[in-house]
N, CA, C and O atoms as a printed pandas DataFrame, in Angstrom:
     atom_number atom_name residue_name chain_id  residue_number  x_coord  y_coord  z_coord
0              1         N          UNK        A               1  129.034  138.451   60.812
1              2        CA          UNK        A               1  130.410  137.995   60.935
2              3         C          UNK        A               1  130.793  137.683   62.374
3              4         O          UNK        A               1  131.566  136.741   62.549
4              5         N          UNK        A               2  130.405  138.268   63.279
5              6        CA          UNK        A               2  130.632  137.860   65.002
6              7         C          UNK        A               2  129.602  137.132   65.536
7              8         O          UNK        A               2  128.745  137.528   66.327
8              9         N          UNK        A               3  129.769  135.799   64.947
9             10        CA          UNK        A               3  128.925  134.787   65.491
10            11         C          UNK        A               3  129.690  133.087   65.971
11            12         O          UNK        A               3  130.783  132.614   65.662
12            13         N          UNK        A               4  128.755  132.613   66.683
13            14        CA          UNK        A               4  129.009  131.230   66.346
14            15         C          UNK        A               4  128.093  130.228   66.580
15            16         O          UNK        A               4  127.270  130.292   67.493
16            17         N          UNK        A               5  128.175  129.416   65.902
17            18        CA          UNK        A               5  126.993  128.380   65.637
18            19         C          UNK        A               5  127.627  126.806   65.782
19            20         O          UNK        A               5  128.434  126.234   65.049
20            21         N          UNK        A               6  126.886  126.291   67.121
21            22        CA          UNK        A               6  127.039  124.970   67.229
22            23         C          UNK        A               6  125.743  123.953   67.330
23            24         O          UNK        A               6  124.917  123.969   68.242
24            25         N          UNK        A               7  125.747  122.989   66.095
25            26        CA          UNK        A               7  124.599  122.275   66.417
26            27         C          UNK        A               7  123.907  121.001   67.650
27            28         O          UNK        A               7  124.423  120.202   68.430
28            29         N          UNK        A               8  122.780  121.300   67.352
29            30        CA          UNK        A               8  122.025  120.435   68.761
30            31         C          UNK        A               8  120.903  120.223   68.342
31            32         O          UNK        A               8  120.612  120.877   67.341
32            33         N          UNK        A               9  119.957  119.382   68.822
33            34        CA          UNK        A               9  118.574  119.116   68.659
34            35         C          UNK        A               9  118.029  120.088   69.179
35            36         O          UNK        A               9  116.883  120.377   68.835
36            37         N          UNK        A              10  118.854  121.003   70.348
37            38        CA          UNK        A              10  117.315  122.144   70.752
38            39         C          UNK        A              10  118.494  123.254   70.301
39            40         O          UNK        A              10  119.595  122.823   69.958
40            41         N          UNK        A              11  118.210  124.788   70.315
41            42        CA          UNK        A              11  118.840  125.723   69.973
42            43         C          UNK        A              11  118.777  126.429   70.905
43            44         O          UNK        A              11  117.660  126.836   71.225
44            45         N          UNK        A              12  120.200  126.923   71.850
45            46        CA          UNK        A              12  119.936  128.500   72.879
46            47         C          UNK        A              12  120.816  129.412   71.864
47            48         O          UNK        A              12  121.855  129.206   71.236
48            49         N          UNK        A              13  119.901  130.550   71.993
49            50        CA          UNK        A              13  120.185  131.880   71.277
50            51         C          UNK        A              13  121.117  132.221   72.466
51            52         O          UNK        A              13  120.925  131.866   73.629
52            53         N          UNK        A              14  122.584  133.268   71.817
53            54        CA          UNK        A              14  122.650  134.787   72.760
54            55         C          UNK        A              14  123.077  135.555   72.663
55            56         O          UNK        A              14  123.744  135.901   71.688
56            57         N          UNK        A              15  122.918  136.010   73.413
57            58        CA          UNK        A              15  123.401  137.544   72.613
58            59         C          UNK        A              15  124.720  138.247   74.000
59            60         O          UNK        A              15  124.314  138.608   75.105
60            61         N          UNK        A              16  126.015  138.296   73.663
61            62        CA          UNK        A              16  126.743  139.002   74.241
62            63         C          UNK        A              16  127.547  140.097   73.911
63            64         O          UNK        A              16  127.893  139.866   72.752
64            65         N          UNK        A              17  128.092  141.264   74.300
65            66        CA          UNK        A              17  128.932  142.106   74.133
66            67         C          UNK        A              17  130.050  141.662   74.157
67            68         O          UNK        A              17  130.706  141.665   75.198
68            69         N          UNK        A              18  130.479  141.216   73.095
69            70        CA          UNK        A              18  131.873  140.622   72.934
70            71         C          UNK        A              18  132.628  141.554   72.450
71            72         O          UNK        A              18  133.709  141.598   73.037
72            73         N          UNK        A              19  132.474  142.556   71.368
73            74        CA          UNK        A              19  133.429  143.856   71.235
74            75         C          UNK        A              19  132.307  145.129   72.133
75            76         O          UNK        A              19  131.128  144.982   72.453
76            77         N          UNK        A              20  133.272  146.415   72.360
77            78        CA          UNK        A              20  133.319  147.201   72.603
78            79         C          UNK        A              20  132.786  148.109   71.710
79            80         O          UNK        A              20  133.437  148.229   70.672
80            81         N          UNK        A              21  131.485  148.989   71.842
81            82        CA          UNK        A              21  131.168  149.817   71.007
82            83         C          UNK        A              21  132.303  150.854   69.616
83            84         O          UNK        A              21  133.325  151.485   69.882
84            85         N          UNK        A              22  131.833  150.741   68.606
85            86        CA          UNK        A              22  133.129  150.838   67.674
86            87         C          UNK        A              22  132.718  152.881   67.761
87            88         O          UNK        A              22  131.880  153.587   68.323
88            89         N          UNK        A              23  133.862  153.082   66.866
89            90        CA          UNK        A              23  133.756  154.778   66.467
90            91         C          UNK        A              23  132.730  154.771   65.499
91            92         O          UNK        A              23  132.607  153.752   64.821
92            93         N          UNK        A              24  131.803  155.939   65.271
93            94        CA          UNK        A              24  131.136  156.674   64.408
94            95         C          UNK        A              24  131.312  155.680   63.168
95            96         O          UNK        A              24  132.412  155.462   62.662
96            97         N          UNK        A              25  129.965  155.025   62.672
97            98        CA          UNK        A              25  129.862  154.358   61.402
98            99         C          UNK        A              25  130.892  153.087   61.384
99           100         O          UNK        A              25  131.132  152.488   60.336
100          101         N          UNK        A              26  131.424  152.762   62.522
101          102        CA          UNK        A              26  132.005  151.363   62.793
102          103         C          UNK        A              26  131.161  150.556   64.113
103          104         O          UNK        A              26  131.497  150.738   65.283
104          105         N          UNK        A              27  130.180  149.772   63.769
105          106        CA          UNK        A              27  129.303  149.150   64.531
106          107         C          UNK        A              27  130.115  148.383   65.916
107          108         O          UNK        A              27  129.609  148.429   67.037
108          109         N          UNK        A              28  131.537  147.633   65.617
109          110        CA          UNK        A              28  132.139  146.721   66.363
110          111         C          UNK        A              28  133.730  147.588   66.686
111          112         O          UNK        A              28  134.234  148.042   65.659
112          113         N          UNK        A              29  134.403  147.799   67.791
113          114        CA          UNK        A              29  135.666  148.300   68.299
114          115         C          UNK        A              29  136.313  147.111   69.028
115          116         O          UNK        A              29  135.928  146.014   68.624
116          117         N          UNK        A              30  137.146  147.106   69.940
117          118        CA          UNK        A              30  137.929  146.291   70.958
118          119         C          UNK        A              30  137.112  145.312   71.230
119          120         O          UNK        A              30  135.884  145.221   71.244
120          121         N          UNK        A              31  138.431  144.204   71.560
121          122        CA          UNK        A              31  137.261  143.076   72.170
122          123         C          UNK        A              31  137.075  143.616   74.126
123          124         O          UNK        A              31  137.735  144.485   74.697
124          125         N          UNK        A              32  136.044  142.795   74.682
125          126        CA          UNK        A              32  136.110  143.363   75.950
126          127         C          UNK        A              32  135.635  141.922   76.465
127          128         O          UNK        A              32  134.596  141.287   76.287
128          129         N          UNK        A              33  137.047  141.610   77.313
129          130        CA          UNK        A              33  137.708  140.387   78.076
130          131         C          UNK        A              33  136.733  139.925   78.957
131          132         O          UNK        A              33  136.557  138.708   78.900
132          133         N          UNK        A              34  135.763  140.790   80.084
133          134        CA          UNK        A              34  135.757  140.512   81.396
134          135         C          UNK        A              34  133.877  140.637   81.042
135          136         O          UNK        A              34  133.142  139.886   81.684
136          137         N          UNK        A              35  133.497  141.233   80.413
137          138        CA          UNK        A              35  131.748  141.163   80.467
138          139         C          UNK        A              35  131.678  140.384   79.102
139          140         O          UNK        A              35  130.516  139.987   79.013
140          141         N          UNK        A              36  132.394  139.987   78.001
141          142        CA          UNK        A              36  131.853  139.756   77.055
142          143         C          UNK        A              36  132.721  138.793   76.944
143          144         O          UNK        A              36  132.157  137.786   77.372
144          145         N          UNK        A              37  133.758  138.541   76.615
145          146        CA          UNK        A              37  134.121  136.911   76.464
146          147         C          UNK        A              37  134.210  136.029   77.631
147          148         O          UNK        A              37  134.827  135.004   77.340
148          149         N          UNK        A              38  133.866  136.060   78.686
149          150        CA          UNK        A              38  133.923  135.455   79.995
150          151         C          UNK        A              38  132.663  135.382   80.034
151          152         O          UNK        A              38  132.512  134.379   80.732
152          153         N          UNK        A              39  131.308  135.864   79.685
153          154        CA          UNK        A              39  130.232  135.525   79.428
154          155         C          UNK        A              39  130.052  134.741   78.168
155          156         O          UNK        A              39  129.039  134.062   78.337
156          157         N          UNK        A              40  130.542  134.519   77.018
157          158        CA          UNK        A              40  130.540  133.832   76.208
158          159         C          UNK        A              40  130.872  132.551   76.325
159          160         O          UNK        A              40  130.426  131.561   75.744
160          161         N          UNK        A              41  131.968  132.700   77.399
161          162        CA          UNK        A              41  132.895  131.194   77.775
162          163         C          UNK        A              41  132.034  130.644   78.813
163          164         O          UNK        A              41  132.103  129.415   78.839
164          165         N          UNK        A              42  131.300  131.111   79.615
165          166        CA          UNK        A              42  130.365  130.480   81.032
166          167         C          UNK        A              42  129.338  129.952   79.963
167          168         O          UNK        A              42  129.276  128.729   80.090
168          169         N          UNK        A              43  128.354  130.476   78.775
169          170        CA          UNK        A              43  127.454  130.280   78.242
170          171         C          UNK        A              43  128.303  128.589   77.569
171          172         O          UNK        A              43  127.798  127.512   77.886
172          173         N          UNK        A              44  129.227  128.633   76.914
173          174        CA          UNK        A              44  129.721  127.526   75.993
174          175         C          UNK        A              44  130.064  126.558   77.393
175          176         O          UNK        A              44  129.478  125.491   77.209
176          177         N          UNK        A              45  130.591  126.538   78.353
177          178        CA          UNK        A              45  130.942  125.686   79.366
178          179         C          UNK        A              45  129.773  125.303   79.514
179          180         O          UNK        A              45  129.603  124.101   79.307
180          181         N          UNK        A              46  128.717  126.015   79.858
181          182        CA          UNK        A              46  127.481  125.410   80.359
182          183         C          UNK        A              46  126.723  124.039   79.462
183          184         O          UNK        A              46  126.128  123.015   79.795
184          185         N          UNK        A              47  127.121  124.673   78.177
185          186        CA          UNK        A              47  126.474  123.732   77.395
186          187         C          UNK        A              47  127.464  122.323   77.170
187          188         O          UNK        A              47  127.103  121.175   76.913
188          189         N          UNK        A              48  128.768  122.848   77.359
189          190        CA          UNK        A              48  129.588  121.960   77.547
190          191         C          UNK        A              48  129.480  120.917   78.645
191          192         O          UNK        A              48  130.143  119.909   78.399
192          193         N          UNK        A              49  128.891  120.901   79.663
193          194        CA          UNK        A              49  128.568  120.349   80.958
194          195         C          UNK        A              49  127.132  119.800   80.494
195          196         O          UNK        A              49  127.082  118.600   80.225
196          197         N          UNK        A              50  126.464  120.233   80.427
197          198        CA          UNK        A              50  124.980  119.764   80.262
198          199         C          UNK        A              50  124.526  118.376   79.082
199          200         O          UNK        A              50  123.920  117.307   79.149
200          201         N          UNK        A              51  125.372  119.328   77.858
201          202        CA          UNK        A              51  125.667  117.832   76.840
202          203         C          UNK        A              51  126.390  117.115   77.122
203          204         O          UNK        A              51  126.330  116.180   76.324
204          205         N          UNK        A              52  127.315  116.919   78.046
205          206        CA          UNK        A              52  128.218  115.804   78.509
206          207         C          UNK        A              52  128.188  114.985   79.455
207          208         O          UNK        A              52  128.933  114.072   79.812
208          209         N          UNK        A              53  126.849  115.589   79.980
209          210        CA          UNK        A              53  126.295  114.223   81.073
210          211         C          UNK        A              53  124.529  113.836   80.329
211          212         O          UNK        A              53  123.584  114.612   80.189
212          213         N          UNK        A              54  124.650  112.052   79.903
213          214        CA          UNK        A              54  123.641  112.247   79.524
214          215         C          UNK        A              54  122.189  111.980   80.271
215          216         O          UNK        A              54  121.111  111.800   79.705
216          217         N          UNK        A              55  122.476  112.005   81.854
217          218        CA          UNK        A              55  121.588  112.478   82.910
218          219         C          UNK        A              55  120.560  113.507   82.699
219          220         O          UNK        A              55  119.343  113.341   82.628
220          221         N          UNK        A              56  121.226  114.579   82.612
221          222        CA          UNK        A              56  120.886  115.845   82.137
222          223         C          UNK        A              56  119.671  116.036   81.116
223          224         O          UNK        A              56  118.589  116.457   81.526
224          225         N          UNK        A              57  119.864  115.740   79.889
225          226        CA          UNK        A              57  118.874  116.019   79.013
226          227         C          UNK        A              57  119.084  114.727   78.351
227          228         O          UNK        A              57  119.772  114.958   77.357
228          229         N          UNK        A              58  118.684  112.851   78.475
229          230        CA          UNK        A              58  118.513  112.128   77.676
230          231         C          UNK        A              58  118.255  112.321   76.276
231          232         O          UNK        A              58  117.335  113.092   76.004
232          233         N          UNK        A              59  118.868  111.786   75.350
233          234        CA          UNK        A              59  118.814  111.980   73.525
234          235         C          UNK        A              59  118.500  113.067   73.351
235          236         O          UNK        A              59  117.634  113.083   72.476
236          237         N          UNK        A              60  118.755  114.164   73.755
237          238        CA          UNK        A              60  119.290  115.698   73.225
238          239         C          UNK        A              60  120.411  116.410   73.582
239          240         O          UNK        A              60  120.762  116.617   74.744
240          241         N          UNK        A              61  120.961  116.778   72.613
241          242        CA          UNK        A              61  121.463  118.039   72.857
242          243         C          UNK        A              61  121.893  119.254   72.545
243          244         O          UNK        A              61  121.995  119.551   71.354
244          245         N          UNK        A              62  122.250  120.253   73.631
245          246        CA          UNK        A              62  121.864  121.399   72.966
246          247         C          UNK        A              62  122.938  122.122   72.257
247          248         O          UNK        A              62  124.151  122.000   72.431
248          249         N          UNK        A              63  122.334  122.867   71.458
249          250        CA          UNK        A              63  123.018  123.851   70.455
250          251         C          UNK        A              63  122.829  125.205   70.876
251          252         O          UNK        A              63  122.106  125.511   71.824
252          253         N          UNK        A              64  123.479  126.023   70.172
253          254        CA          UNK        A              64  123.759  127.346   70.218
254          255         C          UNK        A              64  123.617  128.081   68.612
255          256         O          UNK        A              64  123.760  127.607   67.485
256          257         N          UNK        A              65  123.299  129.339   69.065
257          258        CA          UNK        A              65  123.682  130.930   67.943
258          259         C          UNK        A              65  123.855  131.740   68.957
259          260         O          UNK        A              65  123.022  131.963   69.836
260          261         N          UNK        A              66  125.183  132.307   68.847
261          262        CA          UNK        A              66  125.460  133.386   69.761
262          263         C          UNK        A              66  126.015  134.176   68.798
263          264         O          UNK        A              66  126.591  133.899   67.746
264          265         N          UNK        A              67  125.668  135.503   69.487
265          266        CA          UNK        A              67  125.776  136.858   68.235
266          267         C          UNK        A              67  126.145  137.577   69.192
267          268         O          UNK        A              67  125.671  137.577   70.328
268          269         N          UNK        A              68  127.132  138.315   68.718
269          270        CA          UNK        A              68  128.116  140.079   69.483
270          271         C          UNK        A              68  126.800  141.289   69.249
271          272         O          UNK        A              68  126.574  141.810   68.156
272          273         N          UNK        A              69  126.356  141.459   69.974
273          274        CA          UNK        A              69  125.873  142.692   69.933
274          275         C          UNK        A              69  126.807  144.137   69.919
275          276         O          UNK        A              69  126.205  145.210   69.934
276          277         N          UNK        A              70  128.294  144.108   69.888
277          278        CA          UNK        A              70  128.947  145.149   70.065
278          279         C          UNK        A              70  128.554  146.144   70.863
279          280         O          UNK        A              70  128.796  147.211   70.298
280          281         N          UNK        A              71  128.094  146.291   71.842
281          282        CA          UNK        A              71  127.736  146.897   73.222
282          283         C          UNK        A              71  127.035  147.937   72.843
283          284         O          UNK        A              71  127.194  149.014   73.417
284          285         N          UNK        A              72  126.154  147.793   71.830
285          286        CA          UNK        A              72  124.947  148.639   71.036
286          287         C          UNK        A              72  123.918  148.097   71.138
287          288         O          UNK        A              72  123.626  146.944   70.818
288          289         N          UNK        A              73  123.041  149.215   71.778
289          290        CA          UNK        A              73  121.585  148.486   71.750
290          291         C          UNK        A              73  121.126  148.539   70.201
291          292         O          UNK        A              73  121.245  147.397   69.756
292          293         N          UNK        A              74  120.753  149.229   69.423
293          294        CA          UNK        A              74  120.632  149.166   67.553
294          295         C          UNK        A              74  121.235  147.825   67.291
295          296         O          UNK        A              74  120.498  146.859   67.489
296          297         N          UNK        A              75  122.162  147.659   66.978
297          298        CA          UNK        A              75  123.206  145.936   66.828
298          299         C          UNK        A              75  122.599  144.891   67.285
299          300         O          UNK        A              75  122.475  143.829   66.676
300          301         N          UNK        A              76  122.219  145.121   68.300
301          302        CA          UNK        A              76  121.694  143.605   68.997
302          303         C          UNK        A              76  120.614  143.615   68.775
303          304         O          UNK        A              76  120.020  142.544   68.903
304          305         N          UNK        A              77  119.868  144.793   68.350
305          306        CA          UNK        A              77  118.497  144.199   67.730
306          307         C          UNK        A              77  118.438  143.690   66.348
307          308         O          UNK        A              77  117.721  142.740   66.033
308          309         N          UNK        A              78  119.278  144.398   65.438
309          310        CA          UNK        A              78  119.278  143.668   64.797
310          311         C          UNK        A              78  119.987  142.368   64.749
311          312         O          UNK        A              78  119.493  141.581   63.941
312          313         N          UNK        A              79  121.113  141.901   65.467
313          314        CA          UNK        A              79  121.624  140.689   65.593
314          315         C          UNK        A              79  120.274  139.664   66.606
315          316         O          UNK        A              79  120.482  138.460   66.759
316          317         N          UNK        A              80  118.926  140.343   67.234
317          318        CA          UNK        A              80  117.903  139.665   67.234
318          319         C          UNK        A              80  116.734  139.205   66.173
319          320         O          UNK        A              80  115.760  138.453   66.132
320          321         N          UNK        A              81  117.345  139.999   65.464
321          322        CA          UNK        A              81  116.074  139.807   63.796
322          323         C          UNK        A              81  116.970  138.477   63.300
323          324         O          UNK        A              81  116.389  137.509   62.808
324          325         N          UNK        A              82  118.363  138.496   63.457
325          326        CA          UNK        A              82  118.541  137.362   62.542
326          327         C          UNK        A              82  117.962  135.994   62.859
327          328         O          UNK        A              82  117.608  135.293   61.911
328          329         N          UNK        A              83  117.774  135.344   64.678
329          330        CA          UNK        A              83  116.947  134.340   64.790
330          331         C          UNK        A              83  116.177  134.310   64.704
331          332         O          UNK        A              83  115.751  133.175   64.919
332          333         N          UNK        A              84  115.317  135.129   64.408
333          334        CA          UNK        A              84  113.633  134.835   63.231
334          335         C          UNK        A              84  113.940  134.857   61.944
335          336         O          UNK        A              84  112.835  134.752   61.413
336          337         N          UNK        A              85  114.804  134.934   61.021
337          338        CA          UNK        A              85  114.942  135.440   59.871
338          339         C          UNK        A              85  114.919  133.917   58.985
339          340         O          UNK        A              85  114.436  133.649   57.885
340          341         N          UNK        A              86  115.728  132.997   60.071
341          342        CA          UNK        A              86  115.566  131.830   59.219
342          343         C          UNK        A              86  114.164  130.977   59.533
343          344         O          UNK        A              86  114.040  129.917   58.920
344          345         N          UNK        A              87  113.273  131.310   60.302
345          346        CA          UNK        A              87  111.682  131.024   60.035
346          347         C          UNK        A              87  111.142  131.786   59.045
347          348         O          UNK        A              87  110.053  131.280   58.774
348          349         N          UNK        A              88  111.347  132.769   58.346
349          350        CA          UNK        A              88  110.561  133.884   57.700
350          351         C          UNK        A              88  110.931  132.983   56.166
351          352         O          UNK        A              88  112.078  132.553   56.047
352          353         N          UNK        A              89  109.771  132.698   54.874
353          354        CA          UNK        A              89  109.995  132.287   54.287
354          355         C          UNK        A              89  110.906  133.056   53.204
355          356         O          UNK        A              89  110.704  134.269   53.274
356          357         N          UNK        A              90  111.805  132.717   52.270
357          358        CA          UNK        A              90  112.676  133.297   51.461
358          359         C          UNK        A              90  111.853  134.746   50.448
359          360         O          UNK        A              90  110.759  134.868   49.896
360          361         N          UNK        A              91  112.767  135.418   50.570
361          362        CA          UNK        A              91  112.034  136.557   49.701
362          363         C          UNK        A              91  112.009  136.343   47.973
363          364         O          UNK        A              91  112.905  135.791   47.333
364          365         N          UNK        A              92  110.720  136.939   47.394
365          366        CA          UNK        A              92  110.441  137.006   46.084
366          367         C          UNK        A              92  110.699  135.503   45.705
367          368         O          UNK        A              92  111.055  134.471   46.275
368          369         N          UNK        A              93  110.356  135.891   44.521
369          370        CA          UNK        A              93  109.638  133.814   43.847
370          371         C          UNK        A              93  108.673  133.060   44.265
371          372         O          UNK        A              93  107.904  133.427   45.153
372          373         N          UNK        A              94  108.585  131.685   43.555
373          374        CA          UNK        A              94  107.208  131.362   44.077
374          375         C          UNK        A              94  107.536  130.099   45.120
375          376         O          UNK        A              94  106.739  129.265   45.549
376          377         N          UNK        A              95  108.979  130.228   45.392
377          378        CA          UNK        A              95  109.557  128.943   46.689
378          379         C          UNK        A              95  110.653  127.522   45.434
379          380         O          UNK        A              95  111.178  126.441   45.700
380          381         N          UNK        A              96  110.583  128.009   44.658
381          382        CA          UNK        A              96  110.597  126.651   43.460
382          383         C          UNK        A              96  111.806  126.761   42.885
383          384         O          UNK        A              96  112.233  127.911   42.983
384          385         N          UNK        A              97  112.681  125.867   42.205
385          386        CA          UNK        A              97  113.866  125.988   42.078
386          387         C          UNK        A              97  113.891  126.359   40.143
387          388         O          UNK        A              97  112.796  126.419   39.585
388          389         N          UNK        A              98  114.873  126.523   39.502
389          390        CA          UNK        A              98  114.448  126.568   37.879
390          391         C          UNK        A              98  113.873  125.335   37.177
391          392         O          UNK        A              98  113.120  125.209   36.212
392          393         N          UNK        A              99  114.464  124.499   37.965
393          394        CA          UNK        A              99  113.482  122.704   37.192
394          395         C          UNK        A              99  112.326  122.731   37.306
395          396         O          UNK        A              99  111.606  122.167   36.482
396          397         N          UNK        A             100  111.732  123.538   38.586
397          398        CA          UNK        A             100  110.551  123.509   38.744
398          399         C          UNK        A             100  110.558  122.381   39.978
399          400         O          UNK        A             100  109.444  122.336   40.500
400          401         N          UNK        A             101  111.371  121.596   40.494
401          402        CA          UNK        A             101  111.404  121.195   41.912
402          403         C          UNK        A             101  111.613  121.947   43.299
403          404         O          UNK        A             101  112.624  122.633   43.445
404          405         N          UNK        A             102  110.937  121.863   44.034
405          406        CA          UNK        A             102  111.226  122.444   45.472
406          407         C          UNK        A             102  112.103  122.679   46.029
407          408         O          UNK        A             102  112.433  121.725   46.732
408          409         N          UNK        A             103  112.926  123.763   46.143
409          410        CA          UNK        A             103  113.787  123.703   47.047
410          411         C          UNK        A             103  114.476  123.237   48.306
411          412         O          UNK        A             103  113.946  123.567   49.367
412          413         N          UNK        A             104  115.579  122.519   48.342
413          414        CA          UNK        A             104  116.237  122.156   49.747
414          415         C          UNK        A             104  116.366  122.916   50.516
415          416         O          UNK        A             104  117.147  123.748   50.054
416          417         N          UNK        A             105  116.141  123.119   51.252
417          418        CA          UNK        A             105  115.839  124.375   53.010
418          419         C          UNK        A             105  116.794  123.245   53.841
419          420         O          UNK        A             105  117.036  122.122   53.399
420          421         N          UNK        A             106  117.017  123.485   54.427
421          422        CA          UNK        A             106  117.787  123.136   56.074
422          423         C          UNK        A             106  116.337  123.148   57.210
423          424         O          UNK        A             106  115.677  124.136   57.532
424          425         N          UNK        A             107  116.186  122.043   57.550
425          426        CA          UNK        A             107  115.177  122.266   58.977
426          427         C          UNK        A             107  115.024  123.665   59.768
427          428         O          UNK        A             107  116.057  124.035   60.327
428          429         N          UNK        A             108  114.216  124.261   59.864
429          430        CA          UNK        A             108  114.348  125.786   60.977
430          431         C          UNK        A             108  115.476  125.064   62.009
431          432         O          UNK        A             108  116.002  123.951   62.007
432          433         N          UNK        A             109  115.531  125.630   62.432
433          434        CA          UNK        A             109  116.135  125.753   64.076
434          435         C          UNK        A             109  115.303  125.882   64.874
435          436         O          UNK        A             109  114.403  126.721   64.858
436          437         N          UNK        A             110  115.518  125.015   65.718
437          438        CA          UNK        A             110  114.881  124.907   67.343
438          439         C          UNK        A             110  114.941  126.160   68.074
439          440         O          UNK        A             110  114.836  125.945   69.282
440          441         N          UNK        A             111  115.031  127.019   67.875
441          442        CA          UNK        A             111  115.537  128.154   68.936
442          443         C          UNK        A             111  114.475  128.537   69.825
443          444         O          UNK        A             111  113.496  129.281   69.770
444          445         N          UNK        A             112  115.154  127.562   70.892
445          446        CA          UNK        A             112  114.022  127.445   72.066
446          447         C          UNK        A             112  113.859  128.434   73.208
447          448         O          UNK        A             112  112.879  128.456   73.953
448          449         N          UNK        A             113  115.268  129.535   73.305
449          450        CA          UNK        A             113  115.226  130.668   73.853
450          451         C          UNK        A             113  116.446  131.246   73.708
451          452         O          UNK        A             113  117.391  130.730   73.111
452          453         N          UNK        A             114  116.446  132.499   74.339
453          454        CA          UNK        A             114  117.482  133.570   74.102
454          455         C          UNK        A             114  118.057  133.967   74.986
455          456         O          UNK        A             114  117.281  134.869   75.300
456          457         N          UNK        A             115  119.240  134.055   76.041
457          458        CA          UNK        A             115  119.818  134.336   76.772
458          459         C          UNK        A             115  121.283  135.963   76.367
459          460         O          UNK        A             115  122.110  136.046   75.459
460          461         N          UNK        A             116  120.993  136.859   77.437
461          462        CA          UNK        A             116  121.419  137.954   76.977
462          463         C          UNK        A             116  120.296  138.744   76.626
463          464         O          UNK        A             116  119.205  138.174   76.647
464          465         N          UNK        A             117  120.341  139.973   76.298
465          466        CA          UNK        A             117  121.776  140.932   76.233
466          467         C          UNK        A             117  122.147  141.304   78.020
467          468         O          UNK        A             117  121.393  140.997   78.943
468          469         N          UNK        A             118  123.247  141.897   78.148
469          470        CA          UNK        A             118  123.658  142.393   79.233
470          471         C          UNK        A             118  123.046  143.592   79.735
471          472         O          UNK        A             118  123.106  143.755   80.954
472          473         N          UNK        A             119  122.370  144.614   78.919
473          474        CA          UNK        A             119  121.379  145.560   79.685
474          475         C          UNK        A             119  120.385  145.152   79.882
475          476         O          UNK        A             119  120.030  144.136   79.284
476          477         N          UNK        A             120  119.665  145.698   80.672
477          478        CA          UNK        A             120  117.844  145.443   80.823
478          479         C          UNK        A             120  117.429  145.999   79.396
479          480         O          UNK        A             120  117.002  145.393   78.414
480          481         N          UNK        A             121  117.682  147.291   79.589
481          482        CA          UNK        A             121  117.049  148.090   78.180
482          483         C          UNK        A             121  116.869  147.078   76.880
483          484         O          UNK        A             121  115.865  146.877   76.197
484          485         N          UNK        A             122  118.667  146.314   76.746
485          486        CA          UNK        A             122  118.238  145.908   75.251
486          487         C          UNK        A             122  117.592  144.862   75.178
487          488         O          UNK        A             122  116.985  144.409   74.207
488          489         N          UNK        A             123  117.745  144.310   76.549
489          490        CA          UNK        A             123  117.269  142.987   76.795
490          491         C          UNK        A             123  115.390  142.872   76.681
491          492         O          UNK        A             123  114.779  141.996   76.070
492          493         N          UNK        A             124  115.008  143.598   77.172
493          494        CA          UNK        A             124  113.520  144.433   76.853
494          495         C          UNK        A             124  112.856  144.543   75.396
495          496         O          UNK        A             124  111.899  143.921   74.934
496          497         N          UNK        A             125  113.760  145.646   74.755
497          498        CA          UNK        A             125  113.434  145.553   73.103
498          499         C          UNK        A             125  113.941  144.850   72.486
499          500         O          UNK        A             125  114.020  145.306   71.345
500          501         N          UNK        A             126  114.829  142.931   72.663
501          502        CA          UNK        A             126  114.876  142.217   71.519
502          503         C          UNK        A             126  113.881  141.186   72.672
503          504         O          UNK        A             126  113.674  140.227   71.929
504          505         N          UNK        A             127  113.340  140.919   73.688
505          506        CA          UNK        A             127  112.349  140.245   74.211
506          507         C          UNK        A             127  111.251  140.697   74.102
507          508         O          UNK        A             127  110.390  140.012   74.653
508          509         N          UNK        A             128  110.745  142.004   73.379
509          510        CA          UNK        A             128  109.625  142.344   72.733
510          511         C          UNK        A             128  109.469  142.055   71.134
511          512         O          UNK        A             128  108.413  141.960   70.508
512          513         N          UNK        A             129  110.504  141.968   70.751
513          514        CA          UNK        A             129  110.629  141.741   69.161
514          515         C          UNK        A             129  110.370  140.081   68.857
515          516         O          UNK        A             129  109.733  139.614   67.913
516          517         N          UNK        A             130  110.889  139.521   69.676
517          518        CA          UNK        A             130  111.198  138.060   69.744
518          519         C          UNK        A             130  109.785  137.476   70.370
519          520         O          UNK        A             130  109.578  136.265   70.304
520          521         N          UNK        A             131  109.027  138.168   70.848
521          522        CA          UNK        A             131  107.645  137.488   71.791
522          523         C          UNK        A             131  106.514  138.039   70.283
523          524         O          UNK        A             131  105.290  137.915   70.323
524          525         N          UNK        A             132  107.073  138.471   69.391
525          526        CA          UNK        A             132  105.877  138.627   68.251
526          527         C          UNK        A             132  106.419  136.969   67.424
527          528         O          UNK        A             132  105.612  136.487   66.629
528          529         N          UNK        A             133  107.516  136.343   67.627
529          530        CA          UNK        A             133  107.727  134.765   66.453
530          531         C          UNK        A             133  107.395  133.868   67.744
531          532         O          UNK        A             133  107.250  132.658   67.569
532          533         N          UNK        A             134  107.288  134.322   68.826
533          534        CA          UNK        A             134  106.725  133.268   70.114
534          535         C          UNK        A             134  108.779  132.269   70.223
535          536         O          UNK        A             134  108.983  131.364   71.032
């Protein structure tokens, strides 16, 4: 649910602390202004600048998935499983629809790298998780 997704021919992942660690069995609390949406907004400007000159990157441009880690290292790893999740093929069945035609998929995503998290630590164990899909 604390995401956002803008399309592009290439994909930057990221991962920011946009809420504030929540209470006991609430993953997400407060939003937090100054490390997490002001990093969210430099990340979207950037791309905002880069796709708008077409100097920059001729006939591409880039997209985004940015995910709240809620200032939890646990959270952001798993909010790092979700950009492999849509390479991983669909679970159970044999891929095939009830007619017996192939299913429509959406192209993978480009997700050409990952920017974030704000610790080293978590930044470490979802850049170890993420260097096993290359």
């Amino acid at each position: 649910p604390h995401a956002i997704r803008l399309e592009g021919d290439l994909t930057l992942g990221g991962l920011f602390p946009v809420h504030a660690r929540g209470p006991a069995g609430v993953p997400c609390g407060p939003v937090k202004k100054e490390k997490g949406i002001h990093r969210l907004e430099a990340m979207l400007y950037a791309l905002d600048r880069v796709n708008g000159d077409p100097r920059v990157l001729p006939n591409l441009t880039l997209g985004a998935r940015i995910l709240d880690t809620c200032s939890r290292d646990t959270y952001a790893l798993e909010q790092a499983l979700s950009f492999v999740r849509s390479l991983l093929p669909p679970e159970g069945g044999d891929g095939r629809c009830p007619d017996g035609s192939p299913p429509r998929r959406p192209p993978p995503e480009r997700l050409v790298g990952v920017i974030g998290a704000s610790a080293s630590s978590v930044s470490i164990m979802v850049a170890n998780v993420l260097r096993l899909f290359a």
